[in-house]
C-alpha positions, 0 to 999 in steps of 0.5 A: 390112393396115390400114396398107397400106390407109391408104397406098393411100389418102393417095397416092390423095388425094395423086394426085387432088390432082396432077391437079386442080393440072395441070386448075387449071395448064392453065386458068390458063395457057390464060386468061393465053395468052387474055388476052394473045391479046386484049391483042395484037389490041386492041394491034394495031388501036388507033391511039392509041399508036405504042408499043402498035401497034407492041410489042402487050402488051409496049409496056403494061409502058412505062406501068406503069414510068413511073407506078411511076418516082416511086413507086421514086424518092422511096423506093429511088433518090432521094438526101436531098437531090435531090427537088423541089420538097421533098427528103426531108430537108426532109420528114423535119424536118418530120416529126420536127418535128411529132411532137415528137422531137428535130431533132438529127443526127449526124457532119455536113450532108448539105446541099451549102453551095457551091451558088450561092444557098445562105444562110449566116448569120453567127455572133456571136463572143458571142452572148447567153446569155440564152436562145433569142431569140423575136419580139415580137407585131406590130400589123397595120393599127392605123388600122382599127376592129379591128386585129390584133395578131399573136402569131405571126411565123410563120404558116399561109398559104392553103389553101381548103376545097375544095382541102383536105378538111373534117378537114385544115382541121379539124386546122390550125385545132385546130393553129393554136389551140394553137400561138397562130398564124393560119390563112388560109383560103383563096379558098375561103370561111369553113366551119365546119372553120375555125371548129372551133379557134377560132384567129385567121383571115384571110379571104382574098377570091379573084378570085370572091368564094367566101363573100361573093358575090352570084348573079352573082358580084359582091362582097357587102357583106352577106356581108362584115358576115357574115364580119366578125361572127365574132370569129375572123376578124382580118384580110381578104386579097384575092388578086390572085395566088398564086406556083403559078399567077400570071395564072391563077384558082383551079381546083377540079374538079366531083369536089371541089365537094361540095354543103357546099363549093358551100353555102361558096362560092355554087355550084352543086355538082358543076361546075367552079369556075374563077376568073377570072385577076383581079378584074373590079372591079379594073383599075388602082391606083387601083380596087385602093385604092378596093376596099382602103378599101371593105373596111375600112369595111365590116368595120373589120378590117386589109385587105392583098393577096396577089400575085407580083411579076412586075415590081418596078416595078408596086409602085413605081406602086402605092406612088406612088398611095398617095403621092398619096392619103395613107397612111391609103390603103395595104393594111394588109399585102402578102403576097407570094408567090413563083413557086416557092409551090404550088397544088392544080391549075395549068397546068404552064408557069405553075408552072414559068415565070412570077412572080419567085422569092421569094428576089430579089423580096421585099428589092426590094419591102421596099427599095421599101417603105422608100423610100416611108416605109411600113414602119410603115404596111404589114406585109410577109408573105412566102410561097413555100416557106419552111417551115423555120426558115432560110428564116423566118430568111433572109425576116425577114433580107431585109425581111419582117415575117411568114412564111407556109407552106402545103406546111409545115403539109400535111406536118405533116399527114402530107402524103408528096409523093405529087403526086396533089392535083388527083386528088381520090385524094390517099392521106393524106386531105388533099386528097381528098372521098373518105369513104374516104381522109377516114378516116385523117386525124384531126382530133384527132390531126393538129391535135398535129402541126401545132402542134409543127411550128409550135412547133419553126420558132419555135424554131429560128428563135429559135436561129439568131438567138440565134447571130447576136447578136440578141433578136429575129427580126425584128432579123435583117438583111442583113449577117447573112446570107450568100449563096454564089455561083457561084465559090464564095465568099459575100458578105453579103446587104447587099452584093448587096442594099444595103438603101435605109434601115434599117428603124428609119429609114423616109424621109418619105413626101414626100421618097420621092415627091419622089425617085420 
């Protein structure tokens, strides 16, 4: 009887159940049956969207597809070696880079070395045992009051505050620090975050004077004394253009302009920072030499320029009016960048379409630089997309002096491409304000990765030029390398850029003017 009883009672509990399942049943099926009712009207009477008028509710899943395309393809679809601008297997040495794990990979390439363009560098029959070969510091701007003798040949290009957030530049400037490498700061002005490491630092001066101008924007030689008392920063950088964005200024959304990045730059905060497309005080060759030595008087540190070539012969005129004047006149260095470098917010026509690549403009410009006799007198930095070690390798090849990574160093950050960084919603912290996602980048912890990273192109780099037959890095030249064309067959680089002197035997200045 007690047992029948219990019985009756678990199938009553077990039926009250089912009905309040069918009740809970019926109203979710009737609020979905009512949303999607309104989702239809709304769909039907609006007129933005052909789509949606057209196919009401089931036109919405069109958007969501292609918003979850990128995610499907940089994790299940894409190949290792398809995705743009950065491939996975790109990301992936970085990563094992950064985190210090062997780079080593097993049965073969995955890379397809018939594709026009691709460098192959040349073996030695015996290279040297003596060792990975490693660069030898560089003297930058040895006329200046405080030249920069560079420890590093492979450095971090710019990056402002404001476009990365306060703990990313925290964790480059702890890295760079440990890893005995430079940090640029950017265009956007000198903050604290940079200083925290206490590594070296160029000042890079955009065309809105960010952190040494005055109220209306003009240059600021008070300021410059400011920056330039700071034993830290080594050198100073004015940015005539960068290769994500040639012809146009710096754009940094009001979402961004925290108060403490308007308190760095000199302005208002919560607005739009737009720079302008050059410097206004700058409208010739003879102006940009005139700012060049004001620059340097006033801070006594090494002063050069950043830019993109657009066309090789406006160095040509450049080099010709520093012929004239004298080479105690030039830039200290030239960094160029390449229409293929990268930027936090740019216009997608002059990311895709304007400004020479990096990979034919820099051996013209170093061939330039030697026909005129200023190899010793101007160091030549290179950027755009070069943050492994074959490119670092290939650039030195080519002609420049130093290389410099920006998208290198956010990946060893923990950077996943995710292309949200003018979105300020950037996942992994580095290019957003938002406290929230600000918290899973620590500092302390990034800042080991970066300076592996560094550490680990260095000595690749040193790895590919041991197996040349050369000491050095920046003993790599021309014939070194090879570059495969489009029948397949390579070619020494030299013979598709045959280099004007060698670069131990720089023209005298006067007879580069005279031929010029």
């Amino acid at each position: 009887m007690f047992l029948s009883t219990i019985r009756l009672d678990l199938w009553g509990l077990v039926a009250g159940a089912m009905q309040l399942m069918a009740v809970a049943f019926i109203f979710v099926v009737g609020l979905v049956a009512l949303l999607a009712a309104l989702l239809f009207l709304r769909d039907r009477l609006q007129t933005a969207d052909a789509i949606r008028r057209n196919y009401p509710v089931i036109g919405r899943f069109r958007g969501l597809f292609t918003t979850l395309g990128e995610f499907f393809r940089q994790y299940f679809f894409a190949m290792d070696r398809e995705e743009l601008p950065f491939n996975r297997a790109q990301r992936d040495w970085v990563a094992r880079a950064a985190e210090g794990r062997a780079n080593t990979v097993a049965f073969g390439s995955t890379r397809n070395t018939s594709v026009p363009g691709t460098p192959i560098f040349a073996n030695a029959p015996y290279p040297s045992l003596s060792g990975t070969a490693r660069a030898s510091p560089l003297t930058i701007g040895a006329g200046a009051r405080t030249p920069y003798a560079a420890p590093s040949v492979f450095n971090i290009s710019g990056m402002s505050f404001g476009a990365l957030s306060h703990p990313a530049v925290e964790a480059l400037s702890q890295g760079a620090a440990q890893a005995g490498i430079w940090l640029n700061t950017g265009e956007g002005g000198l903050s604290p975050s940079h200083l925290a490491g206490g590594c070296d630092l160029v000042f890079q001066i955009g065309t809105a004077n960010y952190g040494v101008r005055t109220p209306d924007g003009a240059l600021c030689e008070e300021r410059l004394r400011t920056v330039a008392a700071h034993p830290q920063v080594r050198m100073f950088e004015i940015k005539l253009a960068q290769g994500g964005k040639p012809g146009k200024g710096g754009m940094l959304p009001g979402a961004k302009v925290t108060p403490e990045i308007a308190a760095v730059r000199g302005i208002p905060a919560g607005e739009d920072s737009v720079s302008p497309n050059r410097r206004l005080d700058v409208d010739c060759d003879a102006t940009l030499l005139d700012l060049i030595a004001r620059i340097r008087e006033v801070t006594g540190r090494p002063v050069g320029i950043k830019t993109v070539a657009g066309q090789i012969d406006s160095f040509a005129t450049l080099f010709a009016e520093i012929a004239a004047r004298g080479p105690e006149s030039a830039p200290d260095f030239i960094t160029l960048d390449g229409g293929e470098g990268g930027t936090g917010a740019a216009p997608l026509p002059l990311i895709d379409l304007v400004g020479m690549s990096i990979r034919e403009a820099l051996p013209l410009l170093a061939d330039l630089r030697a026909t005129f006799g200023l190899q010793e007198r101007i160091r030549l930095i290179a950027s755009g997309k070069l943050g492994h070690p074959g490119d670092v390798a290939w650039a030195l090849a080519a002609g420049a002096d130093f290389v410099t990574s920006a998208r290198g160093f956010m990946f060893s950050l923990g950077c996943i491409q995710a292309l949200k960084c003018n979105r300020n919603t950037c996942p992994t912290g580095i290019t957003t304000h938002n406290p929230r996602l600000q918290r899973g980048l620590v500092a302390e912890a990034k800042s080991e990765k970066v300076a592996r990273y560094a550490s680990g192109v260095v000595a690749e780099l040193g790895m590919i030029a041991q197996s040349v037959g050369v000491a050095d890095p920046r003993d790599l030249r021309r014939h070194h390398v090879r570059i495969v064309q489009p029948d397949g067959r390579s070619v020494p680089m030299d013979r598709l850029f045959p280099p004007t002197v060698t670069r131990s035997a720089a023209a005298p200045l006067s007879s580069a003017v005279a031929g010029s």
